[in-house]
N, C-alpha and C positions, 0 to 999 in steps of 0.2 A: 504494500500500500504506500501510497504517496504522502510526504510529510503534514500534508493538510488533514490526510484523515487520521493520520496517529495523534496530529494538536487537537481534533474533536474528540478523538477515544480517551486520551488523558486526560485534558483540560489542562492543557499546556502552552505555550506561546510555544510559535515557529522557533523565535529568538530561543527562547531556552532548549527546544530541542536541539537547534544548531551549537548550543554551548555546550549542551552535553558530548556530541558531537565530538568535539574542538579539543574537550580535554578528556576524553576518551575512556568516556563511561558508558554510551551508548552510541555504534556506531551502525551506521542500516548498514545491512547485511547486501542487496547490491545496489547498482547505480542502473538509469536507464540510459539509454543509447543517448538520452540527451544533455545524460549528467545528473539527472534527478535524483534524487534519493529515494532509495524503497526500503519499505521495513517490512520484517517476520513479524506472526505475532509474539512470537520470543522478543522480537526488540520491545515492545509494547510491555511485554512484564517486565522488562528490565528497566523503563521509565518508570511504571509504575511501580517497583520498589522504591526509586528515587524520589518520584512525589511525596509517598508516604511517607518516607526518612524527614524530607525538606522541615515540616513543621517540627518535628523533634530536634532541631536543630544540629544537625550529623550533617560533616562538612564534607565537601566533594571528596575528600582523601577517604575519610571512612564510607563514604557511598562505597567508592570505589572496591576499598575493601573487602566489604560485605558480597559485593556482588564476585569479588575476585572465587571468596572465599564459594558461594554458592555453587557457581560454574565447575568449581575441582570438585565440590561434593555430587555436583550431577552427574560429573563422570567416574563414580564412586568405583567402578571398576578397576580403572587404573592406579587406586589408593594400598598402599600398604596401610597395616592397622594403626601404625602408631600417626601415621598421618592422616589419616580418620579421625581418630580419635582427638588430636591436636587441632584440625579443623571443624571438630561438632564442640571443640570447650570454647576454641573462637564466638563460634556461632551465637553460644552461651552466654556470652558476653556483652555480645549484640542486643540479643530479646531480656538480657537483664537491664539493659542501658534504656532500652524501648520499652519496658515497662515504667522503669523509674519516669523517663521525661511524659510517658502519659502521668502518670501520678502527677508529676509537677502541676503538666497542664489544667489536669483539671483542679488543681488547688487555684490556678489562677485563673479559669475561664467562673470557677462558685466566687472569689470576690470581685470580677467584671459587674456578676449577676448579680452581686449584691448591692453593687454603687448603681446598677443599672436601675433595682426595686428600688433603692432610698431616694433616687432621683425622680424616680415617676412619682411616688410617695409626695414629695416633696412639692413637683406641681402641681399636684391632685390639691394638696392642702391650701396654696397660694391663689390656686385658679377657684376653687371650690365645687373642681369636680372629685369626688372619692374614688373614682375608678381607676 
């Protein structure tokens, strides 16, 4: 598929797909005769690992990583044990880190909500609508 239908299946900008691109985290898999870029749906999961990471704030290096790490375990065939093993404690690491920053997150999306209620609150009281 063409970059424009990979920016509608992610909700991505063109631009950031090409940056991904550029520092070579996702690269489409061929080019068309006219130079266009075409993506697998494998490239598509591999953005959208990216998107998900972005809010947790995991920097292009550990995207990178992550996905480095994924791609050796899908070719889990060619793994010795101890390098198995050594890439699923990585892994580990990962979904402990992506848990904690959802944690974070939602410690600070509940006091958003809370300035957001005391605000409404607050007009409701001034305007002398209670809703």
């Amino acid at each position: 598929m063409h970059i424009g239908q990979v920016a509608a299946r992610t909700e991505l900008s063109l631009r950031t797909i090409r940056h991904y691109d550029e520092v070579g985290l996702v690269r489409p898999s061929a080019r068309s005769q006219g130079g266009f870029r075409l993506y697998t749906e494998a490239d598509v999961a591999r953005l959208m690992v990216i998107r998900r990471m972005k809010p947790l704030g995991f920097t292009l290096e550990e995207m990178g990583e992550l996905l480095a790490i994924t791609d050796r375990l899908d070719r889990a065939g060619a793994l010795e044990a101890v390098e198995r093993e050594q890439l699923l404690a990585r892994l580990g690491r990962f979904e402990q880190a992506a848990l904690e920053r959802c944690e974070a997150l939602r410690t600070q999306l509940s006091r958003a909500e809370e300035l957001a209620s005391d605000l409404h609150r607050r007009v409701g009281q001034l305007t002398g609508d209670p809703t």
